[in-house]
KOLVEX-832383 format. One record per residue (C-alpha): x, y, z; residue in three letters. Coordinates in steps of 0.05 Angstrom, whole numbers, plus 5000, padded with zeros to 4 digits. Example, Ala and Ser with C-alpha at 12.3 -4.5 7.8 and 13.67 -1.06 7.14 Angstrom:
<pts>
524649105156ALA
527349795143SER
</pts>
This chain:
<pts>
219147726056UNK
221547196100UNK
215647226154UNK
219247066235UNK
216346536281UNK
212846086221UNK
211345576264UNK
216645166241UNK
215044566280UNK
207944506243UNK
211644236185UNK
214043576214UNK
221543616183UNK
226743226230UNK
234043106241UNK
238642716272UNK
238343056340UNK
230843476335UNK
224843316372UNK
218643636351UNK
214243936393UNK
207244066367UNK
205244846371UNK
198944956420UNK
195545606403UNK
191745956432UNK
184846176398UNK
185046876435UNK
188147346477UNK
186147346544UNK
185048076571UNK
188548166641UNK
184748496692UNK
187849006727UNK
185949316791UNK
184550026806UNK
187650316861UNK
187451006898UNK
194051016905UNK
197051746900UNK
205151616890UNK
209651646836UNK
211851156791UNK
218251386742UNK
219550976667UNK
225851036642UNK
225150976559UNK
219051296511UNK
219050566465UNK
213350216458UNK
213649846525UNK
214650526572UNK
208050856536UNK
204250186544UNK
206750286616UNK
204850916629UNK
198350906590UNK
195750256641UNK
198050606698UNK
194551336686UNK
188050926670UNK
187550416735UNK
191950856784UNK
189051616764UNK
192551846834UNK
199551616820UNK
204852156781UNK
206351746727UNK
212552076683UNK
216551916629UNK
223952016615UNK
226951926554UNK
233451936541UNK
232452176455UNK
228652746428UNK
223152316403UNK
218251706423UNK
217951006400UNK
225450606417UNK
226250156362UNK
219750416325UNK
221451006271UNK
219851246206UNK
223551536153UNK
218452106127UNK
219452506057UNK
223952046032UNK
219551555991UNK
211151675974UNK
210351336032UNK
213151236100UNK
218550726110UNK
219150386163UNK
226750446203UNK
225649926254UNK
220049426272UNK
216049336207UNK
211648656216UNK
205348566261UNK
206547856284UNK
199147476289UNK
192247656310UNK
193147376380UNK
196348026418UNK
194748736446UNK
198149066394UNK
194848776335UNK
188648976369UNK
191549666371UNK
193249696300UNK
186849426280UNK
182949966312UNK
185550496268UNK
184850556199UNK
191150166180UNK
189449706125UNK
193949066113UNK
198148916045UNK
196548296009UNK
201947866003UNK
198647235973UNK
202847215908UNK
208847485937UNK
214847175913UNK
222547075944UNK
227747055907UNK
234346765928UNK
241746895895UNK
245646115884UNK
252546195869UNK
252546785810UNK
244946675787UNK
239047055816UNK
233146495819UNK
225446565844UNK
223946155899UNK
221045575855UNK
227745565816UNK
230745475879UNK
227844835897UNK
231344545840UNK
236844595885UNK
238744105932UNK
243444475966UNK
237845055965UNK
232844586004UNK
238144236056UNK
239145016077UNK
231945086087UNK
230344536122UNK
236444536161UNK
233245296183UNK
227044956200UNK
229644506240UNK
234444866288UNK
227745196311UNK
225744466339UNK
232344226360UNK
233744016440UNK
240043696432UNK
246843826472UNK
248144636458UNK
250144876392UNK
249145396349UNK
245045516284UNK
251645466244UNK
254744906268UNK
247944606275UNK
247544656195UNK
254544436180UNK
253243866223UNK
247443646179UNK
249943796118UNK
248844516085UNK
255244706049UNK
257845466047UNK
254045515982UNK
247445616015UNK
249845736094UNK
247546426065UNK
240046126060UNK
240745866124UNK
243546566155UNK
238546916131UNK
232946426156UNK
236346436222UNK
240646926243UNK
239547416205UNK
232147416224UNK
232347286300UNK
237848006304UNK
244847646295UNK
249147166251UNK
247646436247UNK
254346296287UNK
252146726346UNK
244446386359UNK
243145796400UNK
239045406366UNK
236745126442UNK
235045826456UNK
231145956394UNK
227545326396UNK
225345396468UNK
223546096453UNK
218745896396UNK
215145286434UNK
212245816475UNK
209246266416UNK
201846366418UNK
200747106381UNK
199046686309UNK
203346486256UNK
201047016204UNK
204747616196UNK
201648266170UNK
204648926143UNK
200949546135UNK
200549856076UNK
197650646093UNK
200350766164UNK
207750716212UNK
208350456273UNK
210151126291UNK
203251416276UNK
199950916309UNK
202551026369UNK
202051796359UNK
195051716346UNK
193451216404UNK
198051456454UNK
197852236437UNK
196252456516UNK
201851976542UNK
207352206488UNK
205652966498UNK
208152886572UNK
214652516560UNK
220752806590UNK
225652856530UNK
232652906532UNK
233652626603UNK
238052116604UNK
237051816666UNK
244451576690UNK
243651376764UNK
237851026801UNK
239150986874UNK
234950586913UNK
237750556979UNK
233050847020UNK
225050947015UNK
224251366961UNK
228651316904UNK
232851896875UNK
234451886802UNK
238752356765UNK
240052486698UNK
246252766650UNK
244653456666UNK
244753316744UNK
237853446766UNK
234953036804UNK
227552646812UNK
224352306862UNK
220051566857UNK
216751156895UNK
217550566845UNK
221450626777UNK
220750226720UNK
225850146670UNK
225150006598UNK
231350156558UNK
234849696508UNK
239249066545UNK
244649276507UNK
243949986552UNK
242849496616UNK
250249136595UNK
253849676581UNK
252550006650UNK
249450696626UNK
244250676686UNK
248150646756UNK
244650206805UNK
245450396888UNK
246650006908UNK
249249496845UNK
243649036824UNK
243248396842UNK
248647916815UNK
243547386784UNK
240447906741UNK
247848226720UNK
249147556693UNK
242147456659UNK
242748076625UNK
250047836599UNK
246847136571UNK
241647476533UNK
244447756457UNK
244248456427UNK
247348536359UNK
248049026312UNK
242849166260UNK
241849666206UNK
236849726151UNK
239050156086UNK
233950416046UNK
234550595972UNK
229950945922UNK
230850775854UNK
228751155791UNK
226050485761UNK
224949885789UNK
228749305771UNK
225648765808UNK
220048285801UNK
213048685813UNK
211448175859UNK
218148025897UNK
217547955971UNK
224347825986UNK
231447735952UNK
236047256002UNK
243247465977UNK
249547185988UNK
253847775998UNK
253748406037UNK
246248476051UNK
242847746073UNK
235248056059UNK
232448606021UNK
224648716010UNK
220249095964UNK
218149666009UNK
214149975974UNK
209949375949UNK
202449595967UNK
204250236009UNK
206850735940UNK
209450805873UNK
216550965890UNK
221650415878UNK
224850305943UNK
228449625965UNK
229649566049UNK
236449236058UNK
235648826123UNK
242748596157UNK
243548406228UNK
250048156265UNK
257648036234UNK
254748356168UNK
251648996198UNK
257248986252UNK
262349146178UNK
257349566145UNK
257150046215UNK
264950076205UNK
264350286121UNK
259750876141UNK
257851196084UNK
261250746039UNK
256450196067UNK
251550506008UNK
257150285953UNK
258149615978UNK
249649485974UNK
249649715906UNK
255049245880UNK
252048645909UNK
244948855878UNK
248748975809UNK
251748305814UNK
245347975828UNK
241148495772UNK
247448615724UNK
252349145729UNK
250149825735UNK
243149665742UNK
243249915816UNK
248950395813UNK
245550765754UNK
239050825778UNK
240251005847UNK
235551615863UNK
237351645939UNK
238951306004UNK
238051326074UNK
242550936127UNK
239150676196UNK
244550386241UNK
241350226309UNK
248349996339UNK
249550706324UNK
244350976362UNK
246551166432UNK
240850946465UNK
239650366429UNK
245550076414UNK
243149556367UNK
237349126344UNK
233948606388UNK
235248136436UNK
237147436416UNK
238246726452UNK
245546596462UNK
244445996496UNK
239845436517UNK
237445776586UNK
235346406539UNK
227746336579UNK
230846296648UNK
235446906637UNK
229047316608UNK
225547156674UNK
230447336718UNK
231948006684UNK
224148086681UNK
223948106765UNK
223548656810UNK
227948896846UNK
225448976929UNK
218349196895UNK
221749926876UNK
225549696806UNK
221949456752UNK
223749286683UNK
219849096620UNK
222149156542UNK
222148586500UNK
228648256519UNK
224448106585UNK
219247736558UNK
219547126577UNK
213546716541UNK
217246746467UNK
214047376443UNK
221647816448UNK
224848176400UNK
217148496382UNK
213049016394UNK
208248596415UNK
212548266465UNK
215448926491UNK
207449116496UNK
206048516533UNK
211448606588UNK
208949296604UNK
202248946617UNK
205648526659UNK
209848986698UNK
203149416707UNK
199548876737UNK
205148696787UNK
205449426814UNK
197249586809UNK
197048906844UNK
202049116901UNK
197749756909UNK
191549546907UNK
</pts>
């Protein structure tokens, strides 16, 4: 499959208007140490994802006489990571899928369970040109085919006046034919359409990479397990279905209260939900946050995003297919269950204006994937062989309300940070859409920013 943050700017394409920067990497991660304190408080997070356990899970082990509870506003764990169980001979993944590089605390996670890796070497993509299905080297027959890609490449390096990753590629030259490649390389991948991404934002955000340019997916395990399995103490204490609706922090000690009305009391509260919950104003601040950080959160992107997963009764593809870049309703599928079972399932993948129409078909969403695989496949080859299907709409999701965050503009890293600050040392907030060192929209990011909120408050208290 199309594998995010490739390091684009290691390949030495340029446009009219690009300056590359050369990616710096680091060799390892450095481990932060964080102090212990005696500290006998309580600290409140607001969201069970994969930032609020991190959290939570730092905080028990370096502040052991600190309350430290969860509240989470679902019936379950994980945000963003779930999996779809019984469906397929193996567990498919609903939301984040890839572990991006070696270099970060949750690849070191992952690697201390039993979770072995799938081998991708002789994966191939295939890519749909006008009415023709073609492999990848096909493709490059094409010169409309390779202006799209490295047009793609290149907004990730580009520090021109503002623009976006469409108009970027019109600019230089990729006609409607393949804007679809170019969608899907952009857009598509970073949570939102091509027209919608600052290619400013996205190229400032990748400069700053450093977690490795390989991406792995595992072939035996979820996410979901893994976090189960690590995290099992932390996750057995979350508060579930407490929807946490007002934080006031006027006075000393803050006063939450949730949909039900009851009431809890912190001494410091970190929150951790979605920015798509920040913007819509489903937590009440008391007094109303700052205005720098209300306009942050409203210059950072949340789109809609759904994956659609189908099991077939044969499969139809190429038995080493990574992923098919299409030019209709769906802009990605993958081979799912390449290396993880013998079911035939395909993952549809479709992020902004296209998952923002799909969310309005509902059901009929299912219909409209089918006929775009039969025209790529031949007619009826989907439709007749369709075994089942399952629909994942995040935007959908009450709590979530979409995919990921995504740079709208040029200042994307400044707008991170200043969500990413506390507020008079009593409101916190991590998730990924706070990190602010390129490593958002992951799991590893979201990770990363509860070390870093952890730190700050074992720091204060030590």
């Amino acid at each position: 499959m199309i594998q995010r943050r490739k390091f684009l700017k290691q390949l030495g394409i340029a446009l009219p208007g690009t300056l590359l920067i050369p990616s710096i990497l680091n060799s390892c991660k450095k481990e932060i140490d964080f102090p212990t304190t005696d500290w006998a408080g309580k600290i409140i997070i607001i969201g069970a994802g994969a930032s609020g356990i991190y959290s939570a899970y730092i905080l028990k082990k370096y502040a052991k006489n600190a309350t430290i509870e969860i509240h989470e506003a679902s019936n379950t764990y994980g945000g963003r990571i779930r999996e779809l169980d019984g469906f397929a001979d193996f567990k498919v993944e609903l939301g984040a899928e890839e572990v991006h590089g070696k270099n970060s605390k949750w690849y070191e996670i992952v690697d201390s369970t039993n979770a072995t890796y799938i081998d991708t070497k002789n994966e191939l993509d295939f890519i749909m040109l006008d009415s023709t299905l073609k492999d990848e080297d096909e493709a490059k027959n094409d010169s409309d085919y390779n202006k799209a890609v490295t047009v793609a490449e290149s907004a990730a390096t580009y520090s021109g006046a503002e623009i976006d990753c469409e108009t970027f590629a019109q600019n230089n030259g990729v006609p409607n034919r393949t804007m679809h490649v170019l969608n899907a390389r952009t857009g598509n991948e970073y949570g939102t359409s091509a027209s919608k991404l600052s290619a400013n934002g996205i190229s400032a955000e990748d400069d700053l990479w450093s977690s490795g340019e390989q991406n792995y997916n595992l072939a035996n395990r979820s996410y979901y397990s893994i976090l189960n399995e690590k995290y099992s103490d932390i996750i057995s204490q979350i508060n579930y279905n407490s929807q946490i609706i007002d934080i006031n922090y006027s006075n000393e000690t803050i006063v939450l209260k949730n949909q039900n009305g009851s009431e809890f009391f912190a001494d410091k509260v970190i929150v951790t939900v979605p920015i798509k919950i920040l913007k819509k104003g489903d937590i009440n601040f008391i007094p109303t946050i700052p205005a720098e950080k209300t306009n942050a959160m409203n210059n950072i992107g949340m789109d809609s995003g759904m994956k659609i997963i189908i099991k077939f009764s044969t499969r139809f593809w190429d038995a080493n297919c990574g992923s098919i870049i299409g030019n209709g309703v769906v802009p990605e599928y993958w081979y799912s269950s390449k290396g993880r079972g013998s079911d035939p399932v395909l993952t549809s993948f479709i992020m902004g204006d296209k998952a923002t129409y799909l969310s309005t078909e509902g059901t009929n969403a299912i219909n409209l994937v089918l006929a775009d695989l039969d025209t790529m496949f031949g007619s009826g080859v989907a439709s007749g062989s369709m075994l089942s299907y399952h629909i994942c709409d995040w935007s959908k999701e009450p709590f979530i309300g979409g995919s990921y965050s995504y740079a709208m503009n040029k200042d994307i890293i400044a707008h991170r940070t200043t969500l990413s600050k506390n507020i008079n040392k009593k409101i916190y907030f991590a998730g990924e859409a706070t990190h602010t060192k390129g490593h958002n929209s992951t799991v590893h990011g979201a990770i990363e920013t509860a070390e870093n909120v952890s730190k700050e408050i074992l720091d204060e208290l030590a």
